[in-house]
C-alpha positions as CSV (number, residue, x, y, z in Angstrom):
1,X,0.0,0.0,0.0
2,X,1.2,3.6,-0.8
3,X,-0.1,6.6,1.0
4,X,-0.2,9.3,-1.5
5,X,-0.7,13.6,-0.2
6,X,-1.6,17.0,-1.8
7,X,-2.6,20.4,-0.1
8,X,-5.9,21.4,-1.9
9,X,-6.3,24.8,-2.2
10,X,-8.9,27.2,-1.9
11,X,-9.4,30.2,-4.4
12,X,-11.4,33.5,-4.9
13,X,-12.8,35.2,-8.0
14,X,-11.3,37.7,-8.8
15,X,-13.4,38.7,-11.9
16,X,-16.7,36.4,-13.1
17,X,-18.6,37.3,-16.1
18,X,-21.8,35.6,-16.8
19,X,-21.2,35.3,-20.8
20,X,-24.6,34.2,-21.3
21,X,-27.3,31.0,-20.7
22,X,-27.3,28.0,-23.0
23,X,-30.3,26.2,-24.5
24,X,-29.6,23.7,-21.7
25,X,-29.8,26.0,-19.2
26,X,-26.2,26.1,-18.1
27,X,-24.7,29.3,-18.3
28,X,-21.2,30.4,-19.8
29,X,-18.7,32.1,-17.6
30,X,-15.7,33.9,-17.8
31,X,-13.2,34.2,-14.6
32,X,-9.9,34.7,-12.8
33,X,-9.1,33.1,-10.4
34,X,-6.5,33.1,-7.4
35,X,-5.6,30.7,-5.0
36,X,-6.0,31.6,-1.2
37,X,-3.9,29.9,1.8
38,X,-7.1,27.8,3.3
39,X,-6.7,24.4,2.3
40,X,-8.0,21.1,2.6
41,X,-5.6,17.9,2.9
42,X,-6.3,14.9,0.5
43,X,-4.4,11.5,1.5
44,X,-5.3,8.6,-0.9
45,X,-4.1,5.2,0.0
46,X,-3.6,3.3,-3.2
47,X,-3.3,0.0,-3.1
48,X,-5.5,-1.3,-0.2
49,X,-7.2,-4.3,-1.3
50,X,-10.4,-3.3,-0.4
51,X,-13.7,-1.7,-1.8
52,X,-13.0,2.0,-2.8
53,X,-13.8,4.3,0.1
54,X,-13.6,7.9,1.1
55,X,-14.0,9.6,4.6
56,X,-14.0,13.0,5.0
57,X,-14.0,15.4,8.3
58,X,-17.1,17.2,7.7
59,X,-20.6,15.5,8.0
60,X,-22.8,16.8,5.0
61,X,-20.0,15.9,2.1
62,X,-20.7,13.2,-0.1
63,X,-18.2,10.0,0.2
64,X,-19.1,8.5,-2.2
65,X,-19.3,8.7,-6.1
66,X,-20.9,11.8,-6.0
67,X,-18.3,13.4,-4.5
68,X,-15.8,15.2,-7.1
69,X,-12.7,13.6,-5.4
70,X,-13.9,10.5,-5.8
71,X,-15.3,11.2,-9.6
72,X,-11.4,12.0,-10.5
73,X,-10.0,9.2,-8.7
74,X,-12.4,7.4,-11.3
75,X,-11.3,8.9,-14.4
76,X,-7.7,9.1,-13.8
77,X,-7.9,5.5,-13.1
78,X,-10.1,4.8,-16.4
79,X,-8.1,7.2,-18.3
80,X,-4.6,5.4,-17.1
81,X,-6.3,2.1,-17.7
82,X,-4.8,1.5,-14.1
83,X,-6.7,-0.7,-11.2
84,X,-5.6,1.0,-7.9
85,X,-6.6,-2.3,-6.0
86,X,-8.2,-0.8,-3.6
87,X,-8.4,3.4,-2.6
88,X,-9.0,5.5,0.2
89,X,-9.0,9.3,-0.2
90,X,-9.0,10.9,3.3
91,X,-10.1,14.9,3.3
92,X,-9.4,16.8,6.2
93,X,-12.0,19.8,5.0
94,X,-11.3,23.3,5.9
95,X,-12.7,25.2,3.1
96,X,-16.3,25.7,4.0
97,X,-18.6,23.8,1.1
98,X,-21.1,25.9,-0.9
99,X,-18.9,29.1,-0.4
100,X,-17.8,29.7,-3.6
101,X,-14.2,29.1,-2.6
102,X,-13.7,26.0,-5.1
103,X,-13.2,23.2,-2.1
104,X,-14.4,20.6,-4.4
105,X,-12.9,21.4,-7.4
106,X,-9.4,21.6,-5.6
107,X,-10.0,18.2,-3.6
108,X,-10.8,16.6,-7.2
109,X,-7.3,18.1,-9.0
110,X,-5.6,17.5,-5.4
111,X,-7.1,13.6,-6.5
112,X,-5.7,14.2,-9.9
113,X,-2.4,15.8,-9.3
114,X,-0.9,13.1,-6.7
115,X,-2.5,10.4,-8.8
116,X,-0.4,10.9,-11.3
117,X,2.7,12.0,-9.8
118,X,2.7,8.8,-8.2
119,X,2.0,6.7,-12.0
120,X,4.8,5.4,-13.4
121,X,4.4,6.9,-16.4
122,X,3.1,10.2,-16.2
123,X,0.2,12.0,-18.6
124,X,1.0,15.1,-20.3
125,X,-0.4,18.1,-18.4
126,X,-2.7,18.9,-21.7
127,X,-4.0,15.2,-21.3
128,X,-5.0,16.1,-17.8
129,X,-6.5,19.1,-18.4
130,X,-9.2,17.1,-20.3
131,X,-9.9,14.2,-18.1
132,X,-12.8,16.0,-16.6
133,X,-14.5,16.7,-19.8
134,X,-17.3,15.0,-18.7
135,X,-17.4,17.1,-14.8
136,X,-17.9,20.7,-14.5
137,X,-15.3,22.7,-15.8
138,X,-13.3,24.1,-12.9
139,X,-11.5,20.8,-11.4
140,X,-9.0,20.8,-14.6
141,X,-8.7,24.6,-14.4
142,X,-7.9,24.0,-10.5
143,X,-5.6,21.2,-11.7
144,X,-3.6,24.4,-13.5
145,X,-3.8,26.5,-10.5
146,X,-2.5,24.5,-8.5
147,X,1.1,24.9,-10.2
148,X,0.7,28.4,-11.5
149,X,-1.6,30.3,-8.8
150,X,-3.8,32.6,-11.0
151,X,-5.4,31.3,-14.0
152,X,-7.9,33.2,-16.5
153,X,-10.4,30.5,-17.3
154,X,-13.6,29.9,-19.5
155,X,-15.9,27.8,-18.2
156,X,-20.0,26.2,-17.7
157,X,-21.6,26.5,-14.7
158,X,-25.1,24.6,-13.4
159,X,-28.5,24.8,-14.9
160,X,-30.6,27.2,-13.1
């Protein structure tokens, strides 16, 4: 078993421009963003031989595949074509859900991030940037951000 960690950090707006609402009644947004000093820890344990499983600190979070942490572990695993035998991610939450500050966005490229820095063979940082295609759009720009610190991004957010 291998015990894998990342700091996942939180991150303001500085600028968000509502571009405009889609037939399918997402809306198109523009932003910057910045990361900010609160964090939450991610540990993953790879390699457990047991049923996937996530615990968090804070009651109210999904742990399970609804949970965006959990959703990467999923398609970095599909993507790699990699079985972890057995996962636990661990979040020690300190970035307050629903407050806009990205929490789990940055838990999911956190997922992401020490994922494949542990993989033997590495993907490109392009390739990662799309392995969310199918998940809102911020955990791959929070995948960026969490090497660079301020990022312009475009991207979709839910139907209202």
């Amino acid at each position: 078993m291998t015990t894998l960690y990342e700091g996942a950090f939180a991150k303001i707006n500085l600028t968000l421009d509502v571009l405009g609402k889609r037939a399918d009644g997402y809306h198109d947004l523009q932003s910057v963003m910045q990361t900010i000093s609160i964090r939450d820890d991610v540990e993953i344990d790879v390699g457990t031989g047991k049923p996937w499983r996530l615990l968090c600190s804070v009651e109210g979070i999904p742990t399970d595949e609804k949970n965006l942490a959990w959703k990467a572990a999923k398609v970095y695993c599909d993507a790699m074509d990699k079985d972890p035998e057995g996962l636990e991610i661990r979040i020690v939450k300190r970035i307050p859900a629903g407050a806009g500050l990205g929490g789990g966005s940055a838990d999911a490229a956190a997922v992401i991030t020490t994922k494949n820095t542990s993989a033997a063979a590495q993907s490109r940082p392009a390739y990662l940037n799309t392995m969310m295609n199918g998940e809102p759009n911020e955990p791959s720009a929070f995948w960026w951000k969490l090497r660079h610190g301020t990022i312009a991004m475009m991207a979709t957010s839910a139907p209202t």
